[in-house]
Residue, then its C-alpha position, 0 to 999 in steps of 0.5 A: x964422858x963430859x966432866x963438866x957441870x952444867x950450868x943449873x936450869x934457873x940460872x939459865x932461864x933467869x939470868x941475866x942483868x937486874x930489871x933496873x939496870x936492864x930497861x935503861x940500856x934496852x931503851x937506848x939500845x931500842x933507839x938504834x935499830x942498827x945495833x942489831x947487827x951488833x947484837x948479832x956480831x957479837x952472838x956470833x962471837x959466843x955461839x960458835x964457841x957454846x955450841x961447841x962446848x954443849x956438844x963435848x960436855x952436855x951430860x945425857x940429861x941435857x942431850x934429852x932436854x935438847x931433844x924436847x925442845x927440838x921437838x917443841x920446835x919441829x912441832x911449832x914449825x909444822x902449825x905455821x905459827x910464827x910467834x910460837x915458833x919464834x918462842x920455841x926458836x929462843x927456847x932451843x938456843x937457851x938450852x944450847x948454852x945451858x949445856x956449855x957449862x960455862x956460868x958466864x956464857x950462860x949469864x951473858x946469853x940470857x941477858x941477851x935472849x931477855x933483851x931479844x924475846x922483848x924486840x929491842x934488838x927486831x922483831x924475831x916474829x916478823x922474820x919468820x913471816x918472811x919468805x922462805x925464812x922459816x924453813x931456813x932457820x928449821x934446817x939449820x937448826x937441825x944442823x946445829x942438833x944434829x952435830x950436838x948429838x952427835x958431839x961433834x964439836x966442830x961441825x957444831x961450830x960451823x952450823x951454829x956460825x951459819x945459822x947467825x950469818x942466815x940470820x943476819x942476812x934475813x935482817x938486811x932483806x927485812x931492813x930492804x923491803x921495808x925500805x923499799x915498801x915506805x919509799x913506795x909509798x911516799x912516792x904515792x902520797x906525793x904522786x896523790x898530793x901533785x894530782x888535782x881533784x876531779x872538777x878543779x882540771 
């Protein structure tokens, strides 16, 4: 049986730095959209190891509250709502961590979900209009549930690792299109700028 306390659920929801010195490095963050894909390597650092020790030390009472949430996530996913879905993606992760048991990890990871609910990292919204993205993620959320409750803790590594490498891989295709998508239209603005209006020819 796991013999590790988990970490309190208000610490979980609430952790994380003080507003104040919050927003400024938010803000600067914000400034630097490339510093998403040093959020995610650095998540990629923690997740694995958290969702490994959710797996070997989450009490009952957290195997039941991980069920909520992931049926609060299979239920967002079926009304094709991406901004609740989003939320409910958030909610699942926290959950995860909560069940580390490990006060530091929880307190870092919340600081971090704080900044991302706020979109300084990207738009988590945005992702799930993407093509094919939503079922992704929903799969390997599945997965890494799957190995929780089955504590299993290196599959829940391995799903927890390929889900932030999915997750970064959408981000560099969202990054693309919509730099293809202005490099488009800034060909039509000039294309519009060169030609001469009807009566001038």
């Amino acid at each position: 049986m796991p013999n590790t306390p988990t970490v309190p659920e208000s610490l979980a929801i609430e952790s994380g730095t003080p507003q104040q010195h919050r927003e400024p490095f938010a803000r600067l963050l914000h400034a630097h959209p490339e510093t998403a894909f040093d959020y995610l390597e650095f998540r990629r650092l923690l997740a694995g190891q958290i969702t490994a020790f959710a797996a070997e030390r989450g009490s009952e009472e957290d195997m039941v509250r991980l069920q909520q949430r992931m049926q609060e996530l299979e239920d967002a996913h079926s009304l094709d709502d991406p901004a609740q879905e989003a939320a409910a993606d958030a909610a699942f992760h926290q959950a995860v961590y909560q069940m580390a048991g490990n006060a530091i990890m929880t307190h870092v990871m919340g600081t971090l979900f704080h900044m991302l609910k706020d979109g300084v990292f990207y738009d988590r919204s945005d992702l799930y209009l993407r093509r094919g993205v939503r079922d992704g993620f929903m799969r390997q959320h599945r997965a890494i549930y799957a190995a929780i409750v089955a504590r299993n803790p290196e599959a829940a590594r391995s799903a927890a690792d390929a889900h932030i490498a999915s997750t970064a891989e959408a981000l560099r295709e969202a990054q693309r299109a919509d730099q293809r998508r202005e490099v488009s239209v800034r060909r039509m603005e000039g294309l519009a700028l060169t030609q001469k209006p009807r009566g001038e020819e």
